[in-house]
C-alpha positions in Angstrom: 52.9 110.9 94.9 54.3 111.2 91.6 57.8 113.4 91.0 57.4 113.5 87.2 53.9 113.8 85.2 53.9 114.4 81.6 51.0 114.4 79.5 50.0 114.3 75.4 54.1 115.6 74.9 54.5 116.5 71.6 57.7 117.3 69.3 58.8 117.5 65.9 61.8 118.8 63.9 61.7 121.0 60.8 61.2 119.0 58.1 61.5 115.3 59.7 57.9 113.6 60.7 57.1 114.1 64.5 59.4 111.8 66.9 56.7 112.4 70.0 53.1 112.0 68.9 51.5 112.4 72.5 53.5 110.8 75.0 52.1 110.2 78.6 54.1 108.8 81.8 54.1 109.2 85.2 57.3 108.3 87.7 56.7 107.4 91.2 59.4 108.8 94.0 62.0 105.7 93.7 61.1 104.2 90.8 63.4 103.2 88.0 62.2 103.5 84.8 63.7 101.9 81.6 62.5 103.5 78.2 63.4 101.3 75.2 63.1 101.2 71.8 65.1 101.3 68.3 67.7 104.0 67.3 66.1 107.2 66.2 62.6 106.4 67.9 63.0 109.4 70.3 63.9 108.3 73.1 67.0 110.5 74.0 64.5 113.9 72.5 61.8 112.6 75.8 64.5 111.8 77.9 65.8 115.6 77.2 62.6 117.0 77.6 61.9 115.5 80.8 65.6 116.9 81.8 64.1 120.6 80.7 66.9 120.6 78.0 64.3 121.1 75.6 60.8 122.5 75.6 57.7 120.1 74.0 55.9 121.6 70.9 52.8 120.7 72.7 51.8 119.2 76.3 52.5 119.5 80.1 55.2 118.1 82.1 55.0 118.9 86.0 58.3 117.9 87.7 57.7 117.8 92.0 54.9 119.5 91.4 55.5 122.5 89.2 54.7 123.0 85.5 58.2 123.6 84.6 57.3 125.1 81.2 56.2 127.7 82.7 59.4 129.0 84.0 62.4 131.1 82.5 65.8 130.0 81.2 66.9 131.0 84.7 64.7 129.6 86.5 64.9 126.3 84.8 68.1 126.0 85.2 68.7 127.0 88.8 65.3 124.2 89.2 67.1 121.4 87.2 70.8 122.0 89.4 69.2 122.0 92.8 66.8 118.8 91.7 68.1 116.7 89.0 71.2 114.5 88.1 72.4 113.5 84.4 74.6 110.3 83.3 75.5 110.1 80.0 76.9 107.4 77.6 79.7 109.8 77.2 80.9 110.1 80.6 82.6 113.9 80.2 84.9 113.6 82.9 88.2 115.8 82.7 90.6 113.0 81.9 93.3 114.7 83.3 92.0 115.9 87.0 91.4 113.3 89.7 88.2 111.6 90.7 87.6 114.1 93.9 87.7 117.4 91.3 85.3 116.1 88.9 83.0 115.3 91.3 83.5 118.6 93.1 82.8 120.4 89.8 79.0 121.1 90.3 79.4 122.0 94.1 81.7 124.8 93.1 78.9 126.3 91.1 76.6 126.4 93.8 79.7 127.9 95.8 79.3 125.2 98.7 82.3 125.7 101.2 85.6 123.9 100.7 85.2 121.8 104.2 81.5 120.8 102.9 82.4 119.8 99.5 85.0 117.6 100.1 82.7 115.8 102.8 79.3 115.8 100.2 82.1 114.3 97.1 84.0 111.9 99.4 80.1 110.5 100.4 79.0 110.4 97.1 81.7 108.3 95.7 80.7 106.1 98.9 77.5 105.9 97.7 79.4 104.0 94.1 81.6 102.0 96.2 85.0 104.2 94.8 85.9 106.7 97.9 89.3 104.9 97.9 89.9 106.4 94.6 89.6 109.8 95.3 93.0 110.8 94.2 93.4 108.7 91.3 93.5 110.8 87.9 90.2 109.9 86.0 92.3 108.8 82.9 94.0 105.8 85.3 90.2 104.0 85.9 88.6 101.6 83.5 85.9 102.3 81.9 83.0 100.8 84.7 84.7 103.4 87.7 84.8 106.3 85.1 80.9 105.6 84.5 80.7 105.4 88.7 82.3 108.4 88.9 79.9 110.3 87.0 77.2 108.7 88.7 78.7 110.1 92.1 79.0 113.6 90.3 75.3 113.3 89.4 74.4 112.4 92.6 76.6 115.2 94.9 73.9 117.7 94.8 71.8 114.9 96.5 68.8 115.4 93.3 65.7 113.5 93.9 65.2 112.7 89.6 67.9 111.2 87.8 68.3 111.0 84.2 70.7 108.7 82.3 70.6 108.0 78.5 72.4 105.0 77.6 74.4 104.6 80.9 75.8 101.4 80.1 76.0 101.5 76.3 80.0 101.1 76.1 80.6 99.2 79.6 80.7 94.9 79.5 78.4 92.9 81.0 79.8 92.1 84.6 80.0 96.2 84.9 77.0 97.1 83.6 75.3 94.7 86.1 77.6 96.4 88.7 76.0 100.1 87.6 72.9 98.9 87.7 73.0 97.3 91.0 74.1 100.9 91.9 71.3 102.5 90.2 68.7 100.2 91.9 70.1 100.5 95.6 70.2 104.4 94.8 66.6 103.8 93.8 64.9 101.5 96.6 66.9 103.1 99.2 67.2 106.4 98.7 63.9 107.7 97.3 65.8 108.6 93.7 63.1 108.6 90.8 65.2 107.2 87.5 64.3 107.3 84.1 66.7 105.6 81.8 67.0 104.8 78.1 68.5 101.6 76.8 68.5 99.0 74.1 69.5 96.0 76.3 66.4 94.1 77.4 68.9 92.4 80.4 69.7 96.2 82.0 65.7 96.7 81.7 64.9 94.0 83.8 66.8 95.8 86.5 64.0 98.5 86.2 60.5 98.7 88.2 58.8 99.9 84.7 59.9 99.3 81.6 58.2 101.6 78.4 59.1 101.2 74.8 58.7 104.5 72.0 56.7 103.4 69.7 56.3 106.2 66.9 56.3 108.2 69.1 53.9 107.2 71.4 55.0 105.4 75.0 53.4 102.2 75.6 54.0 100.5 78.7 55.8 96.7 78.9 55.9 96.5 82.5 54.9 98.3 85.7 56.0 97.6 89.3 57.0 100.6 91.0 58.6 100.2 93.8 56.6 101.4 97.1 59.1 104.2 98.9 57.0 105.2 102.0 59.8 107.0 103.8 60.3 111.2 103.3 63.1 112.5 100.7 66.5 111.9 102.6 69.7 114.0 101.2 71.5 111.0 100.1 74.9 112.7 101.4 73.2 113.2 104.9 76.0 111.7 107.1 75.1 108.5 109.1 73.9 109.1 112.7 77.0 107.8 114.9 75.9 105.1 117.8 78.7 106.4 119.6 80.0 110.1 119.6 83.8 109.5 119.2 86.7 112.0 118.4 90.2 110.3 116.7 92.7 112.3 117.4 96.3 111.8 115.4 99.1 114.3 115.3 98.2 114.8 111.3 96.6 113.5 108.5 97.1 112.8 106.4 100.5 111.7 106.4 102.8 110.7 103.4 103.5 107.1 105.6 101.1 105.6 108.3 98.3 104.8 106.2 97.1 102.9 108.7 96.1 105.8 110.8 93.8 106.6 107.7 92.3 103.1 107.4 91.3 103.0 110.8 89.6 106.3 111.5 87.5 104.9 108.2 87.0 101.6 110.2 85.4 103.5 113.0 83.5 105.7 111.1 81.5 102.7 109.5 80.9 101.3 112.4 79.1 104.5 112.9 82.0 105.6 116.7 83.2 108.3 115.1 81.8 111.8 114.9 85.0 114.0 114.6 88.6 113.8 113.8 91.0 116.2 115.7 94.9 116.4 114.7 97.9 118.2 116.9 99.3 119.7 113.7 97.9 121.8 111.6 98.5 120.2 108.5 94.8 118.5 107.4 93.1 117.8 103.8 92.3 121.2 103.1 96.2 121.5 102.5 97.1 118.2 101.5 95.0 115.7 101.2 97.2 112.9 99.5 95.7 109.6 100.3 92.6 110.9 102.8 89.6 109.3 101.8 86.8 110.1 104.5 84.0 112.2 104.7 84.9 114.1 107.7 86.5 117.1 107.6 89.9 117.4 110.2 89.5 119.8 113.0 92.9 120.9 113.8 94.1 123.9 116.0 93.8 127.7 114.7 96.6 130.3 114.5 94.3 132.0 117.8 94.7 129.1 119.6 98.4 128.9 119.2 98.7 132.6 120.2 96.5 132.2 122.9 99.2 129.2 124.1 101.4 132.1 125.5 99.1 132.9 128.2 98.3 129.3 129.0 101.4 129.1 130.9 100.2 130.9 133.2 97.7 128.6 133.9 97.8 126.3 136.8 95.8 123.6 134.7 98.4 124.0 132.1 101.1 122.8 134.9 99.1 120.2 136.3 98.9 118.5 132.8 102.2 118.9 132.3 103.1 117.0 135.4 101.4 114.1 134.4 103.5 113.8 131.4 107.0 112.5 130.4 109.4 113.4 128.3 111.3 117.1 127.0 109.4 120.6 128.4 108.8 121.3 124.7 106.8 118.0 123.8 105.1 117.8 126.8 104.0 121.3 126.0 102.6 120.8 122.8 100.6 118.1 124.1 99.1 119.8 126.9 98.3 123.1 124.4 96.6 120.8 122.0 95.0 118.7 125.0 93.4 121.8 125.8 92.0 123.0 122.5 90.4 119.3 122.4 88.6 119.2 125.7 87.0 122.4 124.9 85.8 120.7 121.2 84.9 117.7 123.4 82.4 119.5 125.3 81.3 122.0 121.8 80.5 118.8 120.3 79.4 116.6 122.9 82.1 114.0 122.3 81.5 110.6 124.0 84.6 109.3 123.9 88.3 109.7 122.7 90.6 108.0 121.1 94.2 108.4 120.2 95.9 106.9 117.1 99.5 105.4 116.4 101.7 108.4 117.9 103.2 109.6 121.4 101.7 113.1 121.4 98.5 112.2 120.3 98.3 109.6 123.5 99.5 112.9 125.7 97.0 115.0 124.2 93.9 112.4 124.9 95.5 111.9 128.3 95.5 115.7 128.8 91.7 116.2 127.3 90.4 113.5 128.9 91.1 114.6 132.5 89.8 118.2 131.6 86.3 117.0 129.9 86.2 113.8 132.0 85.8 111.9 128.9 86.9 108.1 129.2 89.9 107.5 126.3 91.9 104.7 124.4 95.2 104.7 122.5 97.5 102.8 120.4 99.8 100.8 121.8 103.5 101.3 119.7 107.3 100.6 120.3 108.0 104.2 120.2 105.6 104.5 123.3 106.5 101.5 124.8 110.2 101.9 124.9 108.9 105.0 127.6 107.8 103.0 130.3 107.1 106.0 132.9 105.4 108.3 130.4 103.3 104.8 129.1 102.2 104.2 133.1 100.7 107.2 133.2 98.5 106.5 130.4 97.7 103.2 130.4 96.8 103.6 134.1 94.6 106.3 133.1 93.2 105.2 129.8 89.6 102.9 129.7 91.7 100.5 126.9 94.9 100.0 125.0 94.6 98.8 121.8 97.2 96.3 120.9 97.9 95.1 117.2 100.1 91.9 117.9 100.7 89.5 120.6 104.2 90.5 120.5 103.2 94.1 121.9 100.8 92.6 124.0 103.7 90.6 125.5 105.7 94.0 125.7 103.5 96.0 127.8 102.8 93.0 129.9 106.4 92.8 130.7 106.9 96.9 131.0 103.4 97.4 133.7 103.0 94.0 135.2 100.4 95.3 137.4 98.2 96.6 134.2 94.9 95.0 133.8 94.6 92.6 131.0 91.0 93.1 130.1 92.2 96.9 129.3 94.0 95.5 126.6 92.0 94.5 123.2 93.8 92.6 120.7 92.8 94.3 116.6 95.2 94.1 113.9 95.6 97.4 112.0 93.5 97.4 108.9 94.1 96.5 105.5 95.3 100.2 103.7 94.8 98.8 100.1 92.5 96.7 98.4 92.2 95.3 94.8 89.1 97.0 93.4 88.1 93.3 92.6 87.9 90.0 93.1 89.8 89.3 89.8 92.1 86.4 90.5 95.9 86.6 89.9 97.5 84.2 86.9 100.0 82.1 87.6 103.2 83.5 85.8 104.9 82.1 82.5 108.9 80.8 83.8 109.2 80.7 80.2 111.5 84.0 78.9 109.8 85.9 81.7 111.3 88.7 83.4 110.7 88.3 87.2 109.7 91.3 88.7 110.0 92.3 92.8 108.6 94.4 94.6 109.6 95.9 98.1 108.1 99.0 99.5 108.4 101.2 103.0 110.4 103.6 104.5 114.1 103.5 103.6 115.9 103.0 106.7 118.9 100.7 107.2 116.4 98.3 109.3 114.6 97.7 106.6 116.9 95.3 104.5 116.7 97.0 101.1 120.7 96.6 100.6 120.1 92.8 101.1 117.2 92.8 98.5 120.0 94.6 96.1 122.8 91.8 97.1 120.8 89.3 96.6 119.5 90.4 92.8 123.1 91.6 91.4 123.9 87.7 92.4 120.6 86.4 90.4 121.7 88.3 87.2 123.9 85.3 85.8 121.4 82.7 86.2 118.0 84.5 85.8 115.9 88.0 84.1 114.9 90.2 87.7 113.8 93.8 87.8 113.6 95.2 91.2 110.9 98.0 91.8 111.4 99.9 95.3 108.7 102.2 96.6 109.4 104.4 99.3 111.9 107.4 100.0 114.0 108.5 103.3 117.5 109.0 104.7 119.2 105.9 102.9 117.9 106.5 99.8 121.1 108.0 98.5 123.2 105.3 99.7 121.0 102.3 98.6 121.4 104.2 95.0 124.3 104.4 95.3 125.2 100.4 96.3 123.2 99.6 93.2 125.8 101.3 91.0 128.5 99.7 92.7 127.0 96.3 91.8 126.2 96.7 88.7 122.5 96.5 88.4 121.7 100.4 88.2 119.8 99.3 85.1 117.3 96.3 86.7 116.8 98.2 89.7 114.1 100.8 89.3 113.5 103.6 93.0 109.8 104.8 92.3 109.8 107.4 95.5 106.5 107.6 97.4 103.7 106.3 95.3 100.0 107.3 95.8 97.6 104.8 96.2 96.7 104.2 92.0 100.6 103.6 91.3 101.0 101.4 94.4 97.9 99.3 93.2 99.6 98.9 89.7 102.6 98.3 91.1 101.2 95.1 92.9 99.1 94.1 90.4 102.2 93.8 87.8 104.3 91.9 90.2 105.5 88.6 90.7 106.6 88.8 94.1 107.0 91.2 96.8 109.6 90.8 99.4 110.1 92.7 103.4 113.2 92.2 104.8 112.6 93.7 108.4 116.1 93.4 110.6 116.4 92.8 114.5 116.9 95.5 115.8 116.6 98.0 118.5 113.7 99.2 116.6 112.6 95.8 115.0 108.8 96.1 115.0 106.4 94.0 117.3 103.8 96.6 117.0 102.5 96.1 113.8 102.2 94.2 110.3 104.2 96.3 108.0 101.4 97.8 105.7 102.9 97.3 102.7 103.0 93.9 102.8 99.2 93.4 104.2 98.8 95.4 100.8 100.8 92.7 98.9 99.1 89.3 100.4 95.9 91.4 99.6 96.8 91.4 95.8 97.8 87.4 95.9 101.3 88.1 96.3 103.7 85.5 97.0 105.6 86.9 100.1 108.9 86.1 101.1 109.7 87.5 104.7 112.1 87.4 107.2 110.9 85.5 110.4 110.5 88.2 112.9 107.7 87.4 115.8 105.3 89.5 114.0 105.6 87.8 111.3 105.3 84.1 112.5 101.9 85.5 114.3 100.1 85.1 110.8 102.2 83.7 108.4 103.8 79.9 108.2 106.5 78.8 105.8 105.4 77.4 102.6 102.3 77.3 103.7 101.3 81.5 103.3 104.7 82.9 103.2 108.4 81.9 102.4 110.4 83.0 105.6 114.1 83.3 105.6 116.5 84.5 108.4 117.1 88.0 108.6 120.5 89.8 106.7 120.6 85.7 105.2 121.5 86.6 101.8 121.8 83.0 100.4 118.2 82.5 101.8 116.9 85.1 99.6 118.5 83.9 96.5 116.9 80.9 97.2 113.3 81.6 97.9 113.6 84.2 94.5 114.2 80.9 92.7 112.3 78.7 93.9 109.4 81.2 93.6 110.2 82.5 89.9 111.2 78.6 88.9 108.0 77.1 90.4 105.1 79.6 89.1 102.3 77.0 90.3 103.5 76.9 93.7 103.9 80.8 93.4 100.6 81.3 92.9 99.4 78.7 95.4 101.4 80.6 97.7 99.9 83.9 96.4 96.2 82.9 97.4 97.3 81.3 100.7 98.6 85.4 101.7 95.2 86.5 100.6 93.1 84.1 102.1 95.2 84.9 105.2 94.8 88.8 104.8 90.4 88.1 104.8 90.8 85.7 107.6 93.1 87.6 110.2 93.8 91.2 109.2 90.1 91.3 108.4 88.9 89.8 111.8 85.3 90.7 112.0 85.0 89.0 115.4 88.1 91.3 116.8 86.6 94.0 114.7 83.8 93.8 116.7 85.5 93.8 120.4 87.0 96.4 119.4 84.0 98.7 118.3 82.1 97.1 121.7 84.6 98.5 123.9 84.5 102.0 122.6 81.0 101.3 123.0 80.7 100.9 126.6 82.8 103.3 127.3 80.7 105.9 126.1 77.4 104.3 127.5 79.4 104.2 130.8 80.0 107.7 130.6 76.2 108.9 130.0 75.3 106.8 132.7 77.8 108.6 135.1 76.5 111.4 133.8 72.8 111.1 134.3 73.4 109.9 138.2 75.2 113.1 138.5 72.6 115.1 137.4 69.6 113.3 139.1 72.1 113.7 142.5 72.4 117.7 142.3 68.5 117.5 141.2 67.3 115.9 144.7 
């Protein structure tokens, strides 16, 4: 059935010959329509009519089956925002408010709730591949994601008609392709009928029908509408989760652990994840710096912390907390917070549960899963594992430990020798920044260049940022280097304050916490990035350092110190120059064989990357992973069924 019939549409302006002369077309439900033709032939006065931004001197337009001229200014306009979407050549965004508020902007008009709108924008920049620029500000994107982004702000309301008048007018070729890939998939896929009007024959041949204005009367050049059998869908309908998981992390989002971010998106594409729950009460309705999902955080209520007081009374809340280690007060906290989950486990019919990176939020699955009987899974860390009583308890309890190296595998292996290895599955923590695209990385100019490193993290003295700082003051005499250091903490002051003492204040730049769009820049205009991770009591083996999966990611050369971890992925000269830790001479070294050899820089570069698609992107691991969470909550139902068909008989 046809969304838009128009019929013998007429319209002139005072004193200029008529630009419509009896125009008749009719759009099927996801069709895309191209109208073409030279400048001034009409084609933006139909397309406007058809948008009910102007009225026809003559005719009848019927738009899901109402004549729309026969309605009010008000009714018009409340028709065209609950039904219709508009992409300009101009895209109108407000240069200087992020990509999440300009897409917000036509939900606030319709007064949609906070939690909803940030879960109906965060889908519909899904729908144009940018959700992991949501907190970028709209004057930082090119001139293709600006265009997306209006496209998502189009599309928030979900319309069923969208309207674009020379969408990709100002773009190049590769992204105008790229928009209208978008437009078609949005199209075929989604039940949107398009018209759009456009002098390039190449973005035409994207479209099902293809019209051209012709003094003012429509004359078809092609006509192959697409056949969309299926019933309207609201494009920002959430996928239907396989599995009915919760995540549960102590906060999110959090100013460092990124991770924690990427893999509660992980799981919700692979369609395990139905809720998010967080011990604190900080979520993205308070700060949502670097959350890009579109699921709202459930996170306790003031009423629920009151009602804490009289939980101690309770002789579950005792029970819980003797199966916990650790202080009164933490074990506490988990057991309230355990408690305020397994009642949303069983208001939301929750499968199964899984803790991320953190030592409460493990406690607090512990705690929820033996109140709902609800099968859960954590993330196995240092900081746990340095707790071997309190990490017992749980792993003997838990249906499977995540583990993201071999070298934690080792660790827990060594700490519960009697823990089942099949419990234990083997997924490195995902990727937390990606290069928008597959743009490849020149290799730099030795010539009068200015070699620029990068190191990023948290500044603590294990992290070797005062041997980064060494080592450049001792360059300065035989080579240009600017340092750029991202990342704040307690040695902040005192790594400022060693590069005034060496002299090189001035090539040593400290940025503070980035967000994602000035990390991306930051890698993307350097030469080399460097992670100088010491032995120590706290030297990890639980994880790749995110920052530097970031860096490989962006065709970094990487030079590393040689920890376990590392060696797992990367091999000298071969992905990675690896030097021995607090080896300051080493350094200096790999800086200038690196900045002195730019070919086998970027060889190196392209080696990290192919390594970051090949093992941090695992999709055999991937999906174990997903499998296991799986079967767990398959398991679960079944147990559940036989328990019901046994009090039945």
């Amino acid at each position: 059935m046809p969304v838009i019939v128009a019929q013998g549409l007429h319209k002139a302006y005072a004193g200029f010959s008529p630009v419509l002369r009896g125009v008749d077309i009719s759009v099927e439900q996801g069709e895309l329509v191209a109208i073409m033709g030279p400048s001034g032939c009409g084609k933006s006065t139909m397309l406007h009519i058809l948008g009910m931004l102007h009225a026809p001197d003559k005719g009848t337009l019927s738009i899901l089956d109402t004549d729309v001229l026969a309605m009010n200014r008000e009714q018009v306009a409340a028709f065209r925002r609950g039904n219709m979407g508009f992409v300009m050549q101009s895209n109108n965004l407000f240069e200087h408010s992020t990509v999440f508020e300009n897409v917000e902007f036509p939900l606030i008009y319709e007064r949609v709730s906070l939690e909803e709108r940030w879960e109906r924008v965060i889908r519909a920049l899904d729908l144009v591949h940018l959700s992991s620029r949501v907190h970028y500000r709209s004057n930082r994107l090119s001139g293709g994601e600006q265009q997306r982004v209006a496209i998502a702000r189009a599309m928030v309301n979900a319309p069923r008609i969208l309207l674009a008048d020379e969408p990709t007018g100002a773009l190049d070729a590769r992204t105008s392709r790229m928009i209208m890939e978008i437009f078609r998939n949005l199209c075929h896929a989604s039940g949107v009928a398009m018209v759009m009007v456009t002098h390039d024959p190449k973005m035409a041949d994207f479209c099902d029908s293809v019209y051209t204005l012709e003094e003012g009367v429509l004359v078809c050049k092609k006509h192959e509408p697409h056949v969309f059998a299926k019933p309207t869908e609201d494009l920002l309908k959430p996928p239907v989760p396989v599995v009915r998981g919760a995540y549960i992390a102590e906060k999110l989002p959090v100013p460092y652990g990124t991770s924690v971010v990427a893999e509660a998106r992980f799981l919700y594409e692979q369609r395990v994840l139905a809720r998010i729950y967080t011990v604190e009460r900080a979520s993205l309705l308070s700060n949502p710096e670097g959350y890009a999902l579109p699921l709202a955080i459930r996170r306790p209520s003031t009423l629920s912390r009151l009602t804490n007081l009289f939980r101690i009374l309770s002789p579950t809340f005792w029970r819980c907390m003797g199966m916990l280690a650790g202080s009164f007060g933490d074990r506490a906290r988990a057991v309230f917070s355990g408690m305020d989950f397994a009642k949303w486990i069983a208001e939301e019919d929750i499968a199964v549960i899984w803790a991320a990176d953190g030592e409460c939020s493990a406690q607090a699955a512990l705690v929820a899963s033996n109140l709902s009987g609800v099968p859960f899974g954590f993330d196995a860390r240092f900081t746990q594992a340095s707790k071997a009583g309190d990490l017992a308890t749980k792993s003997s309890q838990a249906a499977f430990i995540r583990v993201p190296t071999h070298a934690m595998k080792r660790r827990l292996l060594d700490l519960l020798p009697l823990l089942s290895q099949e419990k234990l599955l083997y997924m490195r923590d995902p990727v937390t920044l990606l290069p928008q695209d597959d743009a490849e990385r020149l290799p730099m100019d030795a010539s009068d260049h200015v070699l620029t490193i990068v190191a990023a993290g948290r500044m603590q003295p294990h992290k070797g940022f005062d041997i980064l700082l060494e080592a450049c003051a001792a360059l300065q005499d035989t080579m240009q280097v600017m340092v750029k250091i991202a990342g704040d903490g307690p040695e902040l002051a005192k790594l400022k304050q060693q590069a005034k003492s060496l002299g090189g204040l001035h090539m040593v730049s400290f940025l503070g916490q980035l967000p994602p769009e000035h990390m991306e820049s930051l890698y993307t205009q350097a030469d080399i990035f460097v992670s100088l991770e010491r032995i120590s009591v706290n030297a990890f083996c639980d994880a790749f350092p995110d920052s530097l999966s970031e860096a490989m990611a962006f065709s970094l050369p990487v030079i590393v110190t040689d920890l376990p971890v590392v060696q797992e992925l990367l091999v000298h000269e071969k992905n990675a120059l690896l030097i021995p830790p607090d080896d300051v001479n080493a350094l200096i070294d790999a800086i200038k064989r690196l900045g002195q050899d730019p070919s086998f820089a970027h060889a190196l570069g392209l080696a990290a990357k192919k390594t970051v698609e090949d093992q941090l992107m695992d999709a055999t691991r991937q999906g174990q992973f997903v499998a296991a969470i799986t079967a767990q909550a398959k398991q679960k139902k079944a147990s559940a069924n036989n328990t019901e068909g046994a009090l039945a008989e």
